[in-house]
N, C-alpha and C positions, 0 to 999 in steps of 0.2 A: 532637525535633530532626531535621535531615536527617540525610543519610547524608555522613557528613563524608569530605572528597577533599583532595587537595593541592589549592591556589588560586592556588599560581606559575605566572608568567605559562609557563615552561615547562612543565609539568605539561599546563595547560591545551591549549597551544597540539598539546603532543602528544596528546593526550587527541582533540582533536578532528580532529586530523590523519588517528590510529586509525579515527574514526568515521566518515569521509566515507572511505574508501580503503575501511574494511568494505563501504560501503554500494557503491561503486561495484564489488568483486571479485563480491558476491554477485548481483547483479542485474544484471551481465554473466553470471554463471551461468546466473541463473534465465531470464535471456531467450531464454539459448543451449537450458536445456532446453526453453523450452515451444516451440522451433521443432521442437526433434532428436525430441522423446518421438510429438508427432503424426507425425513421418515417416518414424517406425521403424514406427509403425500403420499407413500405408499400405503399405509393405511385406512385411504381412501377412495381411489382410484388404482385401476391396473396396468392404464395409461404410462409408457414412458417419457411417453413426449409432455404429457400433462405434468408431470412428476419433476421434472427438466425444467420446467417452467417455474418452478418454487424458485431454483438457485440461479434462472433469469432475471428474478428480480432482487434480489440481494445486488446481482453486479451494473444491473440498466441505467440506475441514478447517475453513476460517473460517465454516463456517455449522455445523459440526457440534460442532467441539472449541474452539469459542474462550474459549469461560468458563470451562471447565475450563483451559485454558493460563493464563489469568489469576489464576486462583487460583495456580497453580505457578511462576508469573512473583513472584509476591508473599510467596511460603514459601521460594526457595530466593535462591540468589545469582546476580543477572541476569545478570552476563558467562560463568560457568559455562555457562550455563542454555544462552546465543547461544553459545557457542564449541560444545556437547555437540551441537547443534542441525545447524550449519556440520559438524561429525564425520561425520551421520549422514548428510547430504548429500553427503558425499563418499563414503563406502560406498555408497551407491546407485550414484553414479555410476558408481566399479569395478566394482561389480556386473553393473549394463546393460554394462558394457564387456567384461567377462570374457562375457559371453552373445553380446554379439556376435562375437568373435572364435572363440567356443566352437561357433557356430550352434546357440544354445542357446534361444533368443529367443522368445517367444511373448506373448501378447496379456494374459493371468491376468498375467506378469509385468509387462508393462508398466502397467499399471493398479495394482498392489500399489509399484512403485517412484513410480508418480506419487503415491498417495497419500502413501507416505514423505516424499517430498517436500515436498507441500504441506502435510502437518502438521509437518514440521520447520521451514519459511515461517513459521508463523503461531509457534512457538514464540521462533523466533529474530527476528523483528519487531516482540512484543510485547515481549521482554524486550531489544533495546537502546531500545525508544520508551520503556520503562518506567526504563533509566539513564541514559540522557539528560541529566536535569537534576541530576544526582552527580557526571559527569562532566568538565562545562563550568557557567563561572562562569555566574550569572544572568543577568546584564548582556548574556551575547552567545548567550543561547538563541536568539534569532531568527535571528540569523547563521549558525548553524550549522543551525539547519534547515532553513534556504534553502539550504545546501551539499547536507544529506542531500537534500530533495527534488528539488533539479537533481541530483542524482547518480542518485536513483534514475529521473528520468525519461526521463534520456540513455542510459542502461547499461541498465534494462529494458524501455522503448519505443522505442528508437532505435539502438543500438550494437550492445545484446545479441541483438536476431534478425539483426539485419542480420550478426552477425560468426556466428551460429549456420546459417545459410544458405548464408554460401561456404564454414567449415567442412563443412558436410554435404556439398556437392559434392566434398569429397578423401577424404570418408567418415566415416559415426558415429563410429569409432574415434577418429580425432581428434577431433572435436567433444565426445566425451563425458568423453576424455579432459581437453581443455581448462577443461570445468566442473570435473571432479574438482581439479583444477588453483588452479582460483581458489575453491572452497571452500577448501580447503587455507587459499591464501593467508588468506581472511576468519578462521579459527581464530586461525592468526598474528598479523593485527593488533590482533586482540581480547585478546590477550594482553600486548598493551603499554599497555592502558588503565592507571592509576592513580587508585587511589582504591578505597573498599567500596563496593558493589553489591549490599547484602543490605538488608534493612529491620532498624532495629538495634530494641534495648529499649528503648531510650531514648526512641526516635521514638513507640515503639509507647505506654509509660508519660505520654507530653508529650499524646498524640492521646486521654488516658483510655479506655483500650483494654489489656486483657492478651493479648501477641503472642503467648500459645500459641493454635495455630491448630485453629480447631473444625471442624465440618463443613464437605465440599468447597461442598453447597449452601448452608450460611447465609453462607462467602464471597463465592459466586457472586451471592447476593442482597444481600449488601449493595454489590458493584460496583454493579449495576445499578439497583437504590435507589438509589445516590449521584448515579449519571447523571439517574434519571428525576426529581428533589427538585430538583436544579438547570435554573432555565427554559432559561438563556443555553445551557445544555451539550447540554440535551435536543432544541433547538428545530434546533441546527447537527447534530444526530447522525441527526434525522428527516429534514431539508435532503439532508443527503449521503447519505443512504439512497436516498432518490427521486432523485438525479442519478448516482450509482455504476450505479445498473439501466441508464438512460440510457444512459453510457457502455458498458456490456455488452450495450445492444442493440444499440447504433452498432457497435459490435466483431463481431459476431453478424452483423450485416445486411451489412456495408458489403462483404465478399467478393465474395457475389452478388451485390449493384448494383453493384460496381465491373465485371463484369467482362459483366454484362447490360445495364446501363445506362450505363455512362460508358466500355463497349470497349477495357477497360483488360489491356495484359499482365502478368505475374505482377512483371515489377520496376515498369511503372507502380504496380500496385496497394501495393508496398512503399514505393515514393517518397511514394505517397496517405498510406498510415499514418505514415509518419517524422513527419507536418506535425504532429501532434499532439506528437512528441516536440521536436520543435526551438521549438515555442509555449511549451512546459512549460521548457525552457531559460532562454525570456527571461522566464521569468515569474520563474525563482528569481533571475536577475538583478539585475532591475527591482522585486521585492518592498518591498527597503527605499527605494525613493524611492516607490509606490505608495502604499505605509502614511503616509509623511511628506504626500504631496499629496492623499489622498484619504481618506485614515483606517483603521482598520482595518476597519471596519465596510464601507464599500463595498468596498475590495479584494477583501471575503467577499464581497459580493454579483456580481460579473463572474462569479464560478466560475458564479450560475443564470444568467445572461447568456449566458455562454459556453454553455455546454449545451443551452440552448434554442436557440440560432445553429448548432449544429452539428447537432440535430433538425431542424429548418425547412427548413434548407436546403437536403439532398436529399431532401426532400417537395416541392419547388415547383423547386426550380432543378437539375436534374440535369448540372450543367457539372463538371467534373475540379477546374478554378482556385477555383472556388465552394465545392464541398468541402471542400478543402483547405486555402482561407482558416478557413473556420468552424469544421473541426477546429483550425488554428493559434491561435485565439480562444480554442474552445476547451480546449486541452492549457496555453495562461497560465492562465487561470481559473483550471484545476485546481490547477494549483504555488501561487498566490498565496492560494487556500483552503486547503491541503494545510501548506503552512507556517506560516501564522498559526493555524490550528485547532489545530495541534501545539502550539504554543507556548503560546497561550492556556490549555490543558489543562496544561500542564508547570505552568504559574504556580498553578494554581486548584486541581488535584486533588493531596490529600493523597499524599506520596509511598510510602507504605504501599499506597495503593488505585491509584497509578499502573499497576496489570500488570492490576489487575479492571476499571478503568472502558476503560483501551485494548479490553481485549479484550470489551468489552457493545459498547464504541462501534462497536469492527471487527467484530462481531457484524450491528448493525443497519448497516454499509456493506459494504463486503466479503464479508458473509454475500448481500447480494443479486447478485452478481455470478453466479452461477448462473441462480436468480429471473428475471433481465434477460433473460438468453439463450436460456433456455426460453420465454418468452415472446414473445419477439423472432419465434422460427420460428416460432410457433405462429400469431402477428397474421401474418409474412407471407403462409403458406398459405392465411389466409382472408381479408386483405385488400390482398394484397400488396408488394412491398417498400415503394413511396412511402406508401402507406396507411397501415405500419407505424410509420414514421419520422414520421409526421404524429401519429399518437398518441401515442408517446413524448416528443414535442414537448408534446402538453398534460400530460404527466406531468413534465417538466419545470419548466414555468410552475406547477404548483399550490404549491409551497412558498414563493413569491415572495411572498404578502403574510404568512402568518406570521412569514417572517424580517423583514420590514420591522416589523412590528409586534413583534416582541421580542427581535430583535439588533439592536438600540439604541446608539450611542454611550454614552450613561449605563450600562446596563446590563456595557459592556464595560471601561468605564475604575471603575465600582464593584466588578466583579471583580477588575481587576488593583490596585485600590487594598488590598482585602482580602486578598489573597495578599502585598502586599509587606508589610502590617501581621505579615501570620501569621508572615512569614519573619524579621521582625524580632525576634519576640518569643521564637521555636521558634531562632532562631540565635543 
């Protein structure tokens, strides 16, 4: 069986209220830190590459320790897990605060607090993706993760640097303060969830499986087994790995051409990035009439749409309005993939393995978000910026006819036909 919750329409309704307020304190945080952590590195060093290094560790955990979170997302009790997570996130942040007040500051620490960081990210990400569907009735999974992913994309691409930016102009102090701040808060609202968030015996006994838990790696292998066995799941997890780099080179790149190539001041350049987040807004919007007028199958497909339009386009058209459109493309793409991918995975993946297969999926996406970026400079130096974004462009397009040849409408509504069977019969 699942993991049984209240299903009053109260319950519910707070349940999900908890989850979008989480999603929006923390990722107001996170955006605030990854503005403040690189500009306390400048403040230290004149090093680029040193500096670079700050917002290498924020992204390294989900390429290093994600399977391993997933295993532990799946052993222990997920609101625990997210709220311990939120804790530790906030100790960092008094930390770097006490240092800075203390003029204690240096570089070893900022790198040791980013890492904290972003492996508390990945801990605390996996395990509310992994309660999720415990916490909110089935019927309005989609709903609510159209909520999370416009939450997250307004609050950590759009709201949260832009409010960690003017913070920093009255000083780190506040700024780091104010994360500490809305960590805090996220602990909080995590604590008004209702309902169990553990993987029971039952579930485990129903799934012919004994829930004592064996090795770290025979779990980690069977997350991953479970991903790579299923076509539909494997073929969007290879998809989004190849456009996540994408997006990590276009983030990587776009500094230097905005500011060589499109003459742009540091808040043009910031208006230039918003366009991604305010795309990703109406995408979580617009999701549920998208999915009704187009299906769910193409709404997935715009995300390579989108990404390929936001490659091309400053490879050929270097205009400010040009950019900006095709980041606004696509930053919808993203949300309208982001949401349904989520959802479809909530429905399809046993909720036992929901913390292992999150974390192989975010593994092969999010793991390349380094990958992306390291590469990105390394095409620019030898074939420079447009050169660079012209190939990333064909690194976009190559997934395009897999998905069409095996993210199928049949393929996707035989998924969701088996999972509501499974759920009938397990509930």
């Amino acid at each position: 069986m699942t993991v049984q919750t209240g299903r009053a329409s109260g319950t519910a309704r707070r349940n999900e209220a908890a989850l979008v307020g989480f999603t929006v304190a923390t990722n107001l945080a996170d955006g605030v830190a990854k503005i403040v952590l690189p500009l306390l590195a400048v403040g230290l060093t004149d090093s680029p590459g040193l500096v670079a290094g700050v917002g290498l560790t924020l992204t390294l955990p989900w390429l290093l320790a994600s399977l391993h979170v997933g295993v532990f997302v799946d052993r222990n009790d997920r609101r625990r897990l997210a709220a311990a997570a939120n804790l530790i996130r906030l100790v960092v942040a008094l930390g770097l605060l006490a240092a800075v007040a203390g003029d204690a500051l240096s570089l070893p620490l900022l790198y040791l607090a980013g890492a904290a960081i972003g492996l508390a990210e990945v801990v605390a990400d996996s395990a509310v993706g992994a309660l999720v569907p415990a916490a909110v009735p089935r019927e309005r999974l989609g709903r609510v993760n159209a909520w999370i992913a416009g939450a997250e994309t307004v609050a950590n691409e759009f709201a949260g640097p832009a409010i960690g930016g003017l913070l920093v102009g009255f000083g780190a102090a506040l700024a780091l303060g104010s994360s500490a701040a809305a960590f805090a808060l996220g602990a909080v609202l995590l604590a008004l969830l209702a309902g169990r968030f553990r993987v029971s015996d039952a579930e485990g006994r129903d799934s012919g499986r004994d829930r004592r838990p064996g090795s770290v790696r025979a779990e980690m292998i069977e997350g991953l087994a479970f991903l790579w066995r299923h076509r539909l799941l494997r073929t969007m997890s290879l998809t989004i790995s190849a456009l996540v780099a994408c997006w990590s080179a276009w983030l990587a790149l776009l500094p230097s051409y905005a500011v060589r190539l499109l003459d742009l001041d540091a808040a043009g350049y910031g208006l230039l990035l918003s366009s991604i987040g305010l795309g990703g807004l109406l995408g979580a919007v617009l999701v549920t009439a998208v999915n009704r007028l187009l299906g769910v199958r193409w709404a997935l497909f715009t995300d390579l749409v989108g990404t390929v339009v936001m490659m091309i386009v400053p490879a050929v058209f270097p205009d400010v309005w040009a950019v900006g459109a095709a980041a606004f493309v696509g930053g919808m793409g993203g949300t309208l993939w982001t949401v349904n991918s989520r959802t479809l995975a909530q429905m399809v993946v046993p909720h036992r393995l929901l913390g292992r297969y999150g974390s192989a999926a975010r593994l092969l996406s999010w793991g390349m978000l380094p990958i992306g970026a390291g590469l990105a400079g390394l095409l620019a130096e030898i074939v420079g910026l447009t050169g660079a974004f012209a190939i990333f462009a064909v690194v976009a397009a190559l997934p395009v006819v897999p998905f069409l040849m095996t993210v199928t409408h049949g393929d996707i509504e035989l998924a969701q036909r088996r999972s509501e069977l499974d759920h009938e019969i397990l509930g």
